[in-house]
Each structure stands twice: as C-alpha cells, then as structure tokens.
N, C-alpha and C positions, 0 to 999 in steps of 0.2 A: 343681272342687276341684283342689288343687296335689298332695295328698298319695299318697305312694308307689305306694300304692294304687288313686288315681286314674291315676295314669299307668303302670299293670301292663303293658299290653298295647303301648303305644306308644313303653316304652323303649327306643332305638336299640340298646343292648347288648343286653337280651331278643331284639329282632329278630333280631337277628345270631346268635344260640345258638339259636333256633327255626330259622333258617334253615338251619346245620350241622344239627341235628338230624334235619330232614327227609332233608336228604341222605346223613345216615347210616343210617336207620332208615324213613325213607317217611312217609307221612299218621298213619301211628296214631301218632309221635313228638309230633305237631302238637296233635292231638286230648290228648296228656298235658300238656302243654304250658300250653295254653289252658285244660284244667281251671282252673288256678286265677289264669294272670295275664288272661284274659276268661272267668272262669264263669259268665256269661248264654251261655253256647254250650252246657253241661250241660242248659240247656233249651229254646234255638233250634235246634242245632246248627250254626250259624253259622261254620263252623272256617274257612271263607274270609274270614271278617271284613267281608262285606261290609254288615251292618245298623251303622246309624251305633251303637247301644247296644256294640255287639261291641268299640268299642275305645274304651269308656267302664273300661274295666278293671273293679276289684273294684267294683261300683255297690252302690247303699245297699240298690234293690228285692232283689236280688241274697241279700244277706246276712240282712234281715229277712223273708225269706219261707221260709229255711232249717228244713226241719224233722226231719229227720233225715239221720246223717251215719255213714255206713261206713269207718272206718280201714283195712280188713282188705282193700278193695279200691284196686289202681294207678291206676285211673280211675273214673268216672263214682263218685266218692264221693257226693253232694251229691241230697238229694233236697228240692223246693223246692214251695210250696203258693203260688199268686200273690196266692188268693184273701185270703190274710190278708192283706194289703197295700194297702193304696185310697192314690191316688197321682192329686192332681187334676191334666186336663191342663194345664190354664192354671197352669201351676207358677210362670212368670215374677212371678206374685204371692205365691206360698206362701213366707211367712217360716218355718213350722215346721206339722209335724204331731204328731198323737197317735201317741203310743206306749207301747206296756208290755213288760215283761220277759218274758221265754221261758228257762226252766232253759236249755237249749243254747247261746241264743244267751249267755248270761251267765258261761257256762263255760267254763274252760282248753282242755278238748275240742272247744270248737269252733274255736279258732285254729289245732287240731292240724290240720283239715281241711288245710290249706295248708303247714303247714310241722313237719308227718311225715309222713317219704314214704321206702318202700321201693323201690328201682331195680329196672328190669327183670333185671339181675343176683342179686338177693335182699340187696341190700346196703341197713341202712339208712341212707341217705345223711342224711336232714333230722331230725334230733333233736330238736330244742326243748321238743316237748310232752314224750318220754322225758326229759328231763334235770330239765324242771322239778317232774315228774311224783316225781323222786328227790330232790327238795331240800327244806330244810326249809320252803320259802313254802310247797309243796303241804301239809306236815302242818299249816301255820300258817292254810290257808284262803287267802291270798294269791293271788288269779289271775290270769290274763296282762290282763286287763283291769284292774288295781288299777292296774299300773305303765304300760301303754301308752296305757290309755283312762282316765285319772284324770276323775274327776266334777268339772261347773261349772257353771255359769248357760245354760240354756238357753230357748229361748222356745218353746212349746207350743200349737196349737190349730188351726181348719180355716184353713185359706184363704179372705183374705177377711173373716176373721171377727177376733173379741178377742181377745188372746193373754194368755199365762199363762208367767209365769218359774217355773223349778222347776229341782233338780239333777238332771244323767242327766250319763253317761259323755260326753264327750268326744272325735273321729272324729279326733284328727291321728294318732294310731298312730304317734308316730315308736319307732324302732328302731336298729339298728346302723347306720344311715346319717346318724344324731345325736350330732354332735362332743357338745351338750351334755348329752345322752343319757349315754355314755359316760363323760364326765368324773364324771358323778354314781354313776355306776356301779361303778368301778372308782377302788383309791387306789394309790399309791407310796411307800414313804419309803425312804429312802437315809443309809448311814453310811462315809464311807472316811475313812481314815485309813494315813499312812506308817509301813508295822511293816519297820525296817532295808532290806532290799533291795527289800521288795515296798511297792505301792499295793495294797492291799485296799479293796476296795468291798461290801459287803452292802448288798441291799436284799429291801424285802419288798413284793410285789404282792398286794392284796386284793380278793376279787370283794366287792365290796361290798354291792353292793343290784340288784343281777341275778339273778333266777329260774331262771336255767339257765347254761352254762356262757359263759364269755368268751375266746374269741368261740364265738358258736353261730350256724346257719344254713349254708348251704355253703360245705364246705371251703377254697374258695380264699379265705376271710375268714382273717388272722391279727392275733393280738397280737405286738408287737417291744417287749423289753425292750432299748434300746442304750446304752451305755456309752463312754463318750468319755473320753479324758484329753489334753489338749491342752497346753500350753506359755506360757509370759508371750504370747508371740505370737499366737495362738490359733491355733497350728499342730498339730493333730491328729498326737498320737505313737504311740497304738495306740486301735482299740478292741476292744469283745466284744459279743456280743447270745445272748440268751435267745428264742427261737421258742416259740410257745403257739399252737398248734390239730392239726391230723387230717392225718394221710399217706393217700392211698387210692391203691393200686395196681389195674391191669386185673389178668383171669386170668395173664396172665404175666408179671407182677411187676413192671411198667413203671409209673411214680410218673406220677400223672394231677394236673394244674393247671389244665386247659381246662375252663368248667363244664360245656360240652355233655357232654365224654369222662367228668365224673364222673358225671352223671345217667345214662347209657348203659350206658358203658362199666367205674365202679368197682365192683370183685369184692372185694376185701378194705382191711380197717381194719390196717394195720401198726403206728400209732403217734396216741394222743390225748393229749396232754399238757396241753391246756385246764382253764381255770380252775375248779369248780366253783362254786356259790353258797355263801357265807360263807367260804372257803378262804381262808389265805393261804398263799403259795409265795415261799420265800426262796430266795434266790440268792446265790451267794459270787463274786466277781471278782479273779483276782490280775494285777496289771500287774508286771513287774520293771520297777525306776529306771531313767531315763537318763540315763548318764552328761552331766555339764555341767549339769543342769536343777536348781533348788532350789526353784522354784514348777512347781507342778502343780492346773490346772485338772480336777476331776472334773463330767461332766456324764451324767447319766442321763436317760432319756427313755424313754417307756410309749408307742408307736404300734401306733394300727391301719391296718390295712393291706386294702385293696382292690383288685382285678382288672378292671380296664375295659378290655378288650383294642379296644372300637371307639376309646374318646379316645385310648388312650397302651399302646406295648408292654410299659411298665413299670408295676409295681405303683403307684396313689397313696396316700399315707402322710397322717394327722394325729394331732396331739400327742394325748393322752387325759390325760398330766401329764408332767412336767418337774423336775427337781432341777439345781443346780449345788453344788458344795462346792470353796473354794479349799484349797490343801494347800501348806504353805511349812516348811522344813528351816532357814530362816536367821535366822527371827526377824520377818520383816519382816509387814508390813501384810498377811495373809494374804485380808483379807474382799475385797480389789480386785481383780474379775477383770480378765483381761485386756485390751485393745484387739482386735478382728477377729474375737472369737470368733466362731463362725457357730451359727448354731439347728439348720439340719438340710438340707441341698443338696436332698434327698430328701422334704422334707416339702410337700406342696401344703397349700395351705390349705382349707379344706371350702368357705366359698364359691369359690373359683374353681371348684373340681368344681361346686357346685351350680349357677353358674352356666354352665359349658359344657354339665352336664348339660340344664339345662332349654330352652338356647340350639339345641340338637340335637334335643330332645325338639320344641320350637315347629314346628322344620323339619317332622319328622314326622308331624306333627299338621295341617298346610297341605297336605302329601305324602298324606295319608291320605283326608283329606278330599277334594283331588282327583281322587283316584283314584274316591274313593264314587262322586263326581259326576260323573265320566265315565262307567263303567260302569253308573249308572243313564240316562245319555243315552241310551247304546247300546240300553243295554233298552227304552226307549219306540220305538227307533226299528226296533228289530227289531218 
C-alpha cells in the first residue's frame, strides 16, 4: 500500500524526528514514537525495527485485532487480540477477506489512539479527537471514518475461494496531506474595492466540512491567508497575510517550530487561532493607494503550509483556493489582469512534494531492507 499510513515508519522526515528524539530523550522517546508510526512493536517489541512487519507501518492485522484502547495512557495505549484475525499465508492469492464491524474499531475513539496525545511535558499537543469530539459532527453522529474512510465496493471472501462485492469503508485515509482533501474542506470568498485612499479587501474563510479544527494535527501544520496587490505590471506593491493555527512555547517561553522540540519539549499553548468546524472568520485588509497606479490587481490566496525540514529549510506551501479581483479608478477594462502576474514564488505544488516524497521514501525502503538483510546474514553466521 501507498498510503500514509503505510509508509508511517519509513518516512525519511519521521526518521529524522525519531532520530533527534532519541538523542534528546534516549530509548524510551523511541518506544513513544513507534507506538504509533510502527504499532506491531506494542506487541513484538520490535523498537529496533528489525522484523520485516516493523517497518510495514500502520498494518491492517495491526488495526483489526485492536481491542481495547487506553487514552489516559503516553504509551503502550493499544491492547490487541491476534486471535481474532485469520490471515492466510499464501496472501499473494487473497484478493479479499471476511470481515465485520467492532464498536471501536468503527469509532472516532479509535482514531484518537494516534492522534491525541499528551506530551511528556503535560501538554496536550495532538487534538483531533478533542476538537472533533466539540463540534457539531460529533452531536450529528458524524465520525472520523464518515469523511476519511467513506464506504465503496469492495470484494469479500476466503482465499482462493468465490468472492462477493459488498460496501465497507474504504483504507485510503487521506488527510491534511490531500491538496484535494482540503480544497473540499475549506472555502474563501473575497470582496475589495477602492474606498478614496485605501484598497479594502474583505474576505471570509470557512471550515467547511472538517470535523475538527483547520489545520489540526501538529503544530507546525498552518493555514496562510495571503493578500497581494500588485500593479498593471504584475509588480507586487504590498501585501498582508492572516496566520491560522497554535504557538507552543518550552517552559521558558521560547516559541518551539521543530516537531521533535514540540512532542518533547512544548509546555504551554500561548495562542490557537484555528479554524473551528462550520466557522467562518472574516478578515478586513487595508492597502493605502499608490501614488501613479489607477489599475490595481487584488489577489488572495488560502495556503497550507508544511514543515519538511529533511527536503527543504523552508516551509512547502499549496493553494487550498485562490481569488483575483481587478480594481481600476479610470474607467477602463477593469476585468483584464495583468501581464506577469505571478501565482505564488512560494507555493510547491503537491505533486512535486509527493513525488520527492515518495522518491526519498523508495530510497529508504531499498536502505531498510538492506540493512534487514544484512543483519540477518550476520545472525546465521554468528
């Protein structure tokens, strides 16, 4: 499988935050770690990674054998029964298996397993389940599986054997790492107009059809509302931007952006300004004129924003929506933007991330596996 969740353990960025981690904190950082981006270790103890399952990341035996699940504890949440689970070996034939429903496993609660999490600090850093837990999907029945794992056609029955279509949930899970996730998600609309000296811009940002806040998951995830006013030329004359998500500072008040340093090290919550579900949040923009200018290009733009300290020092950016509004004082053909204007210097496009991503992830995965297979050499030969 491609899916996020299949590559938990193996993401080059994960590595690298597991790695800091260690060296901040020692072995038991590791073991928090792998809770949940390899949780076959909750019941191998594998924390070395060296069973080939260990860097299969979230696995499916994994999730459906799940049978009770402790919030209230930082580690070893996860308590799993294997027996419920028959899992033929000769799988390279199994197009599908029997399956049924489990109150937990069909619940918002159990997504919380992984993504509510109180830090070693007391801080709760991973919100999701809380937020959505306060919105009105929760009172509406709505659960994280409605929107993540939306029901399809699936094929049913032993291996080997006759099969059977039927609807059940759907495993792609995408999430905040889906351009088109997010566009569905969240809306923009935009209104500027020239009142005498100033350019005014209003706009209004809506969580749309998000169960929890936008952006939710850890901190260093943000919304950018950015505001452009540009020139006939598409010469950028000023802009403004609106910030949406969580400040976390350590104990002594030092503003933490590293996600090792937030999981570890953040102590307080100074500021969350995130979107809730069904909100909107309007915004006022004032630009003064510039002198000589009688066209004015307005361009707004709704990005989110991501932290990948292993590809790039700087944040990567994609659109979520987009507005232009021409603005003209003289009369003339106002609807004609400009020549040059630019989109965004700033903005990557989600596939090129997905593809460096998974181009890195490949590496990894050739890297890991050789490494299995070395050190199982060494062990026959010891």
């Amino acid at each position: 499988s491609h899916t996020f969740h299949a590559l938990a353990v193996i993401d080059p960025i994960f590595q690298k935050a597991m790695k800091k981690a260690e060296e901040l904190s020692g072995p038991a950082a590791r073991e928090i770690c792998l809770m949940c981006h390899a949780p076959t270790t909750n019941v191998t103890a594998d924390f070395d990674l060296r069973l080939p399952i260990s860097s299969e990341g979230v696995t499916c035996s994994f999730c459906h054998s799940l049978t009770a699940l402790d919030l209230s504890r930082q580690n070893n949440r996860f308590t799993n029964d294997l027996s419920r689970l028959s899992v033929d070996s000769d799988s390279k034939h199994i197009e599908g298996h029997h399956s049924e429903n489990h109150e937990l496993t069909t619940s918002s609660r159990f997504c919380g397993g992984c993504h509510e999490w109180i830090n070693p600090m007391g801080l709760k850093l991973l919100t999701t389940l809380s937020e959505w837990r306060e919105s009105p999907y929760a009172a509406d029945g709505v659960t994280c599986q409605k929107c993540h794992m939306p029901e399809g056609p699936v094929k049913e029955g032993p291996g080997g054997g006759a099969k059977t279509m039927r609807s059940s949930n759907l495993h792609f899970q995408s999430g905040g790492h889906s351009q088109a996730r997010l566009i569905a998600a969240a809306e923009m609309e935009v209104e500027a107009k020239i009142d005498g000296e100033e350019i005014v811009v209003e706009a209004v940002v809506t969580n749309r059809k998000a169960g929890h806040k936008l952006p939710t998951g850890i901190p260093t995830r943000k919304m950018k509302l950015h505001v452009d006013l540009f020139d006939r030329e598409g010469k950028i004359l000023q802009t403004q931007q609106k910030i949406y998500g969580r400040i976390i500072t350590d104990a002594d008040g030092a503003v933490l952006e590293d996600v090792t340093d937030l999981f570890l090290l953040g102590a307080r919550e100074i500021d969350d300004n995130r979107i809730a579900p069904r909100e909107e949040r309007r915004e006022r923009f004032l630009f003064p004129r510039t002198a000589g200018h009688n066209f004015y290009l307005v361009e707004a733009s709704l990005e989110y924003e991501i932290l990948t300290p292993l590809l790039s020092t700087k944040a990567l950016r994609f659109d979520v929506d987009r507005k232009r509004i021409p603005l003209s004082l003289s009369g003339e053909d106002s609807a004609k933007e400009p020549a040059g204007t630019r989109t965004s210097s700033t903005t990557v496009p989600l596939l090129i991330i997905a593809g460096i991503f998974l181009a890195v992830t490949a590496v990894m995965i050739h890297w890991m596996k050789k490494g299995t297979g070395g050190r199982q050499g060494r062990e026959r030969k010891e």
